[in-house]
N, C-alpha and C positions, 0 to 999 in steps of 0.2 A: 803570457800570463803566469804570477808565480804559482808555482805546488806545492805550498802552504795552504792548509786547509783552512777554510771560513772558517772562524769564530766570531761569539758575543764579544771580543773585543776588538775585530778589525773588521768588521763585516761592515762600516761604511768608509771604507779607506779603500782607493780606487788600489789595484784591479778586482779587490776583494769583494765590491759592490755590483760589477759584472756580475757576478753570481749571487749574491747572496739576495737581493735585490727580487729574484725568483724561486726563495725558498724560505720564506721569512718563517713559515709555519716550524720548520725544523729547527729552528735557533730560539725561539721563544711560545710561552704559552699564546695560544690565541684562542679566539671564540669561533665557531663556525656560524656562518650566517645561509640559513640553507634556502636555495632556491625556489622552495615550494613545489606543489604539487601541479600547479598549472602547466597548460603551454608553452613555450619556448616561443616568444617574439619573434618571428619570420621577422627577416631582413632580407632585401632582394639584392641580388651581386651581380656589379658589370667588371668586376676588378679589372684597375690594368695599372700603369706606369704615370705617377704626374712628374718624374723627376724631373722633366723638365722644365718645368714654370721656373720661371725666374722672379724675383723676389730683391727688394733693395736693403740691403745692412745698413746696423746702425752707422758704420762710417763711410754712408751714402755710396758705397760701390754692388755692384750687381751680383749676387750670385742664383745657382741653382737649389729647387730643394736636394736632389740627389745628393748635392756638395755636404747640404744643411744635416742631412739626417746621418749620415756618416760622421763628419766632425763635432757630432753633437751628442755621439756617443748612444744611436736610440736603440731602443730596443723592440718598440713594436710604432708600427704607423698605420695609424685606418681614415680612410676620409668616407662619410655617407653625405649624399645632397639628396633630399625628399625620401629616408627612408631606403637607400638601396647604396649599397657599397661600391664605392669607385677608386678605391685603392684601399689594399691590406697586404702590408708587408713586417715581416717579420726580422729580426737581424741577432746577432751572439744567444743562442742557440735558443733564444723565446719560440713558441707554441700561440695556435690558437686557444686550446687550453692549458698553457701555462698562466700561473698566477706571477702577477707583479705588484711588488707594495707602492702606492699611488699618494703615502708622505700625507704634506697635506690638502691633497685634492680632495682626502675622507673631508676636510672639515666643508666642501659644499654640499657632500651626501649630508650631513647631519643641518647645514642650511636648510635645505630641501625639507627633510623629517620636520624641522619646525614647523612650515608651513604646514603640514599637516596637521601635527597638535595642537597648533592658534585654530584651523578651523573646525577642528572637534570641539572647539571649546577648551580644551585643555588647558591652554597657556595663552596668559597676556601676555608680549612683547612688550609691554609699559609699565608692568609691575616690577616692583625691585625684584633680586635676586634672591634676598632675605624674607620674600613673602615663601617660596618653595625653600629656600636652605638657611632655616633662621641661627643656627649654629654660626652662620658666617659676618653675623651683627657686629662683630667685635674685628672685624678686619680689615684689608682693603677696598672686600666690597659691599662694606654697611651702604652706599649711596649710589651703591651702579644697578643697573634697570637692565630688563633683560636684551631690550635693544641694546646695549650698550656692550655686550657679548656680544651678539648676532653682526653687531657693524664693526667692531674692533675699534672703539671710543672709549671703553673702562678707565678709570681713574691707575689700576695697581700698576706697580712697579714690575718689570720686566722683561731681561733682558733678551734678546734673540739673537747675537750675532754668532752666528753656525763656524765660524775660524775661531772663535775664543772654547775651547775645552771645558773651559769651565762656565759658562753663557749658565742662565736660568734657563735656558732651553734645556742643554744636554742634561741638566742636572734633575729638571723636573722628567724628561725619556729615563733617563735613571731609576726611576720609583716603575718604570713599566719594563726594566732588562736592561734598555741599551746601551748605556755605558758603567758595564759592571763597577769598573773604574772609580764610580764616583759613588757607588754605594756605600754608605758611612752608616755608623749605629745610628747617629740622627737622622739619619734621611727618612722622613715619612715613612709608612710600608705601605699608602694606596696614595691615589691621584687627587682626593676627598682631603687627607690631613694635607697632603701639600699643599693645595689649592686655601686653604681653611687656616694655613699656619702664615700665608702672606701678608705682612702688614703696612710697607710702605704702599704710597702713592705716588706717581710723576705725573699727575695733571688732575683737572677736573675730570671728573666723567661727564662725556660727549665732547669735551672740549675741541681735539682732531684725533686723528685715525694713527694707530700707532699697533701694527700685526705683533699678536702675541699669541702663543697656541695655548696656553692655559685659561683663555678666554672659551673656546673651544672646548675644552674639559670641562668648565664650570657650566658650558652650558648643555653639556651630557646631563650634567649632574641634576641641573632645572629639570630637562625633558624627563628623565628618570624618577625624579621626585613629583611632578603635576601630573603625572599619568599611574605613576602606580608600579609602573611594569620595569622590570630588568633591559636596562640601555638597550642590550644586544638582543633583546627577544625584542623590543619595539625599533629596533632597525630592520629586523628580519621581517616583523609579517608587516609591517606598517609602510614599506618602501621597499627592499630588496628584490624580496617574495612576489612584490608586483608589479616589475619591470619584465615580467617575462626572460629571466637570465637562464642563459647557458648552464652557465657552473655555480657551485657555492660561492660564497667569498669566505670572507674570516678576516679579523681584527684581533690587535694585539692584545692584551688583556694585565691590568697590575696584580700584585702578590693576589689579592681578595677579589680578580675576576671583574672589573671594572673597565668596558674599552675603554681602551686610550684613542679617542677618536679627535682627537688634534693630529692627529699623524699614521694610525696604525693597522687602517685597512688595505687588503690584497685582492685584487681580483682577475678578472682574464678581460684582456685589452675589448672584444668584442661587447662585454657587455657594462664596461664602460662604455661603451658606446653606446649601446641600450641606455644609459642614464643621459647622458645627453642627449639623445633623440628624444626620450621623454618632455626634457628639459623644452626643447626646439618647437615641439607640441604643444606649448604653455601647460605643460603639466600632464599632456595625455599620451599613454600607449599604450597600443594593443586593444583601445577601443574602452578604456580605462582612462576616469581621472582620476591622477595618481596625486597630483600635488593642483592644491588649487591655480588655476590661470591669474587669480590677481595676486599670488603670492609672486609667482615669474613676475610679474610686470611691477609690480612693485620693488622686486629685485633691478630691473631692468634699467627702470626709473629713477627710484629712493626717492628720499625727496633734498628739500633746500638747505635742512641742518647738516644730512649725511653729505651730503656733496662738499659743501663748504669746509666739513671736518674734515674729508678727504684732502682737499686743496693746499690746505696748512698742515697738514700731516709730510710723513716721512716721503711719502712718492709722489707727492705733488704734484713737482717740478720734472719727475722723470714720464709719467704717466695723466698732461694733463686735460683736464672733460674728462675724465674718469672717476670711478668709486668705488666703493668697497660696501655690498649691501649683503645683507643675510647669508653670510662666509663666501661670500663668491664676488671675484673680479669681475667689475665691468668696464671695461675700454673703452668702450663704444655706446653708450645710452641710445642714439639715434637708429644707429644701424641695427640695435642688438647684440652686442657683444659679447656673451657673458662667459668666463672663464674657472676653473677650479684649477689653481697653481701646486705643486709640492716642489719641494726639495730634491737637487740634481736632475731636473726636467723631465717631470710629470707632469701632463696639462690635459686638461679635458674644455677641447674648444667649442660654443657655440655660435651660430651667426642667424639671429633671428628671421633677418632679413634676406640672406639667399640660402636659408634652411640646412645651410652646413651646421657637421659636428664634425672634428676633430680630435681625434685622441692619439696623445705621443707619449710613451711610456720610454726612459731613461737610467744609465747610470751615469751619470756624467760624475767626473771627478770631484768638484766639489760642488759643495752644498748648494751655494748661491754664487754663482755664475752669470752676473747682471747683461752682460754682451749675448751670450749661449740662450739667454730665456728672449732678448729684445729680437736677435735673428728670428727664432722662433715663431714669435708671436708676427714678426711681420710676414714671415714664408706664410704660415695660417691664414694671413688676412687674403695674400696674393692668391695662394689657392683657393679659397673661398669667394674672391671674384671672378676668379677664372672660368671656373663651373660653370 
């Protein structure tokens, strides 16, 4: 590994992401999202070894997980079936409580948070955008709804491909640190003007499913505006605070203290795992409903429009009987499937159906590594029947 010190300017260029990857807090502002006063989630532990399950790749040949999580560059691996830990391993020098930034797995915590605020009443899923952020009438998304956030269907323009330097991706992480690089006197100075200053379109709204993480932002900005309260204080006691977690977490934050929650939460791999197991509960733990059970299942489900967007969307043909509902991958409808992906192999896996969760925390080399994520997800499925 080189000994050149991490920086804001190479802190996601491998081997620099080895590390930096568990120390996001020291390179940029972020918010602390704190754990609460409560309990601490007992989780019961048989730890031991699955490396040997075996698992089919995508070019149909057989490998191990031990092979899998080595070449894949992981940094933590946990598997729970019914609530009790059956492998937690650690690898390049991760901790049970070390933090790791989790990309955009944040964006199915902040799925989840919705559910919550549709059943306070808070927020309609159905309502435009511009009923909570009427500033935004004159943009790209005078016509998009808030499902239309939550499913990744918006009409605006986009671009996300993580090898272009200059992508709308990097450039909108820019207005929150990450690529100093591209901070120019015009660039926005919060997550708000830039999302607000977008004006093209590349489709209808709802038309298909096309992942973009400013979608993601804008709908911090909804949840933030229908409820009153500061994004990062209504992540913390609305959800965080009552998964019964370990440790704090924390999120990145722009110049004016705005998560960037399209990408920029950090937490410690176990309770990640606490949110999964949540998940797995239709919404309950610890004796807590935390997120309503018809929110999961409607996540699980979606319905005939979402599906069909998905099909004709970008992943179609690579992932398909799958969909993309209220920020969160689902695989598998039938079995239960449901997944929260980031960037360089982050994944927080559930399996309704034989009660697995899954969580793999990463630095993989690059960003989107389409082979690296399919091994993955199928070693998950293999262990998840195995159990």
């Amino acid at each position: 590994m080189s000994r050149k010190p991490v920086t804001t300017d190479n802190w996601t260029l491998p081997p620099f992401n080895r590390n930096s990857f568990q120390r996001v807090q020291t390179l940029f502002p972020t918010a602390r999202l704190c754990r609460g006063p409560g309990r601490v989630a007992e989780i019961g532990s048989t730890s031991g070894d699955l490396g040997d399950v075996t698992y089919t790749r995508i070019d149909h040949t057989t490998d191990t997980l031990r092979h899998l999580l080595s070449d894949t560059y992981t940094d933590a691996f946990l598997v729970a079936k019914d609530e009790r830990i059956l492998c937690e391993q650690y690898f390049n020098g991760m901790r049970p409580d070390s933090h790791h930034l989790l990309n955009s797995v944040t964006k199915s915590l902040v799925g989840m948070l919705s559910g919550i605020v549709v059943a306070r009443g808070q927020l309609d899923p159905d309502a435009l955008v511009t009923e909570y952020l009427p500033e935004f009438a004159d943009g790209a998304f005078a016509e998009t709804r808030v499902r239309h956030t939550l499913d990744m269907t918006a009409a605006v323009a986009f671009d996300e491909d993580y090898d272009d330097p200059q992508t709308d991706f990097w450039v909108e992480s820019a207005v929150a640190g990450w690529r100093p690089e591209l901070v120019t006197d015009e660039l926005p100075r919060s997550l708000h003007d830039y999302a607000r200053g977008l004006g093209e379109r590349a489709q209808h709204d709802g038309e298909k499913f096309c992942y973009r993480t400013v979608l993601t932002n804008v709908l911090g900005m909804v949840l933030e505006r229908a409820t009153g309260t500061d994004l990062a204080e209504l992540l913390e006691n609305a959800l965080w605070s009552r998964l019964g977690a370990e440790h704090d977490a924390s999120i990145v934050v722009d110049r004016i203290g705005f998560p960037y929650v399209g990408a920029g939460m950090s937490c410690s791999a176990r309770d990640l795992l606490r949110f999964g197991l949540m998940i797995a509960n239709e919404g309950r733990l610890g004796g807590e409903q935390i997120v309503p059970a018809e929110w999961v299942q409607d996540t699980r489900r979606a319905d005939a429009h979402t599906i069909d967007a998905f099909a004709r969307g970008e992943y179609g043909e690579v992932l398909p009987g799958a969909h993309y509902r209220n920020q969160c991958w689902v695989t598998d409808p039938i079995r239960g499937v449901i997944l929260g992906v980031g960037i360089f192999g982050q994944t927080v896996y559930v399996n309704l159906a034989t009660q697995t969760v899954i969580v793999k925390l990463s630095s993989q080399p690059r960003p989107r590594d389409l082979e690296m994520f399919m091994n993955s997800f199928a070693a998950m499925d293999a262990v998840s029947e195995a159990l």
